[in-house]
C-alpha positions in Angstrom: -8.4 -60.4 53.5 -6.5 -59.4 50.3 -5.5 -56.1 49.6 -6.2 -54.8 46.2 -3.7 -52.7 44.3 -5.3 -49.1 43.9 -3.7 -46.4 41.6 -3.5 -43.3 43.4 -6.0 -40.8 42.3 -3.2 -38.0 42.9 -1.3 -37.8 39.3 2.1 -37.3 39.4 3.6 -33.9 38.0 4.7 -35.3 35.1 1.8 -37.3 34.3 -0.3 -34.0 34.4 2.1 -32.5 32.8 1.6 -34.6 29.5 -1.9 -34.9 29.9 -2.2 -31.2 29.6 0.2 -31.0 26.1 -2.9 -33.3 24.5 -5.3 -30.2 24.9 -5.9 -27.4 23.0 -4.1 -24.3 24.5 -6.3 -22.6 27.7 -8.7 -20.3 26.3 -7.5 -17.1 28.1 -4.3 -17.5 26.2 -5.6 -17.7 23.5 -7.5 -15.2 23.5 -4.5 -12.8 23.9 -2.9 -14.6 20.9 -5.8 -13.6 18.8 -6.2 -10.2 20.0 -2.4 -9.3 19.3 -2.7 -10.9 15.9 -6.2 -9.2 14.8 -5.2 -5.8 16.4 -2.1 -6.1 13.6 -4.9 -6.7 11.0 -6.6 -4.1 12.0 -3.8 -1.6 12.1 -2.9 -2.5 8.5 -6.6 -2.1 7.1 -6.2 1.4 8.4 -2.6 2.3 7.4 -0.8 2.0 10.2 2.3 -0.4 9.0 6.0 -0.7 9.7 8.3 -3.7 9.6 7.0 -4.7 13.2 3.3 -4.8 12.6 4.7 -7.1 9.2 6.9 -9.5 11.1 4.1 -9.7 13.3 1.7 -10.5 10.7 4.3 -12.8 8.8 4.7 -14.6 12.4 0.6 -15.6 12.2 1.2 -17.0 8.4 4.6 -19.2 9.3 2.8 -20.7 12.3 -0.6 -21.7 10.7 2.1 -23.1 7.5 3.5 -25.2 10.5 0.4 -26.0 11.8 -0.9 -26.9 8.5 2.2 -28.8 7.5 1.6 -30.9 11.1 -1.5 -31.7 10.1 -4.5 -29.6 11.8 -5.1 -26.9 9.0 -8.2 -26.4 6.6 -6.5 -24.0 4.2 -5.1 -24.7 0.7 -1.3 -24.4 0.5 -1.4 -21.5 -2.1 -3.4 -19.4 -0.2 -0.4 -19.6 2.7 2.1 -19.7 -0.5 0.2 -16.0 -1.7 -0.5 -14.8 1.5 3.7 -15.5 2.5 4.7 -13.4 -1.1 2.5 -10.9 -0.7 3.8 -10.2 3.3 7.2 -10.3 1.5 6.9 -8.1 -1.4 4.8 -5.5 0.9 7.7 -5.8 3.4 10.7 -5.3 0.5 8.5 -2.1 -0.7 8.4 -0.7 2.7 12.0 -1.4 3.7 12.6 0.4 0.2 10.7 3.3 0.4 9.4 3.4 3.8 5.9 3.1 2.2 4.1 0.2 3.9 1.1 -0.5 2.2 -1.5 -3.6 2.3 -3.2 -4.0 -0.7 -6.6 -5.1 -0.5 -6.1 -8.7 -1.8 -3.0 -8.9 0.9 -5.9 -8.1 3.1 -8.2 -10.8 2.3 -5.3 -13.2 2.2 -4.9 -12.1 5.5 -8.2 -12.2 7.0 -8.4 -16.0 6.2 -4.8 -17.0 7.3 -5.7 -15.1 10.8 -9.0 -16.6 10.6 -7.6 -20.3 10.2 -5.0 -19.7 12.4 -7.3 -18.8 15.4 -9.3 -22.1 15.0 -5.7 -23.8 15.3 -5.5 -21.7 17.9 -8.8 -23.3 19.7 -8.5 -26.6 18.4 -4.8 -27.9 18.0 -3.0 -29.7 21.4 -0.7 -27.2 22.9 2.3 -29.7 22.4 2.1 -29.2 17.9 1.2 -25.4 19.1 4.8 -25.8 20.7 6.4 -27.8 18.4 5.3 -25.1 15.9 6.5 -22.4 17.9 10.1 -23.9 18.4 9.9 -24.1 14.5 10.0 -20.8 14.1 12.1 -19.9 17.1 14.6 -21.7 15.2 14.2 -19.8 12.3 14.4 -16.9 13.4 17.6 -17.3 15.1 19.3 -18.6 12.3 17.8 -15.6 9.9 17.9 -12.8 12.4 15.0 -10.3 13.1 16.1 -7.6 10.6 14.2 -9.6 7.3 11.0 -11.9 7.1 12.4 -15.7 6.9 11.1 -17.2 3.4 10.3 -20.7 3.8 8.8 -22.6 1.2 
């Protein structure tokens, strides 16, 4: 009698490991992620803005550029391009003057970057999520945290 080979049905770490980068990010987590983000939203629809709840905001638009830029965004590059300047010059005004003020079409701008960037969120494998948040790890610690990072 012959024995046939069998692959064990117990995956190694590893192998689990990778399997788990091809899916899209556990919903729980995700869920925070888009809490935090819309919470800033919120906050700057009613007036409550600083530099943090801008870097915060500015943090959503870089990552659904990079997301976009890797390949698993809907949006139109100009309306990351206008939603970026518009971060910037509300964050120059209020670094300035210590006036932090969204203008209404900064709002809309936002609603659809935050919008696209939770279906990324959903959708995209954790590993480009990663890849995307290294990104910008990297840029921040080249730039610093004192200034938004301009990068188109």
């Amino acid at each position: 009698m012959t024995r046939k080979n069998r692959t064990s049905k117990a995956q190694s770490p590893a192998r689990r490991r990778d399997m788990l980068l091809l899916l899209p990010m556990p919903r729980t987590e995700v869920d925070e992620l888009v809490l935090m983000y819309r919470a800033a939203l919120e906050a700057a629809k009613l007036g409550y803005n600083d530099a943090p709840l801008t870097r915060r905001l500015y943090t959503a638009v870089l990552l659904t550029r990079f997301l976009t830029d890797a390949g698993h965004g809907l949006l139109e590059q100009q309306v990351l391009d206008d939603a970026e300047k518009q971060l910037t010059a509300v964050y120059d005004q209020g670094n300035a003057t210590g006036t932090w003020h969204y203008p209404k079409e900064t709002i809309t701008l936002l609603t659809a970057v935050l919008n696209e960037h939770d279906r990324q969120l959903r959708d995209t494998p954790l590993q480009v999520l990663l890849d995307a948040s290294a990104r910008l790890d990297r840029i921040i610690e080249k730039s610093g945290e004192s200034a938004l990072v301009v990068v188109h």
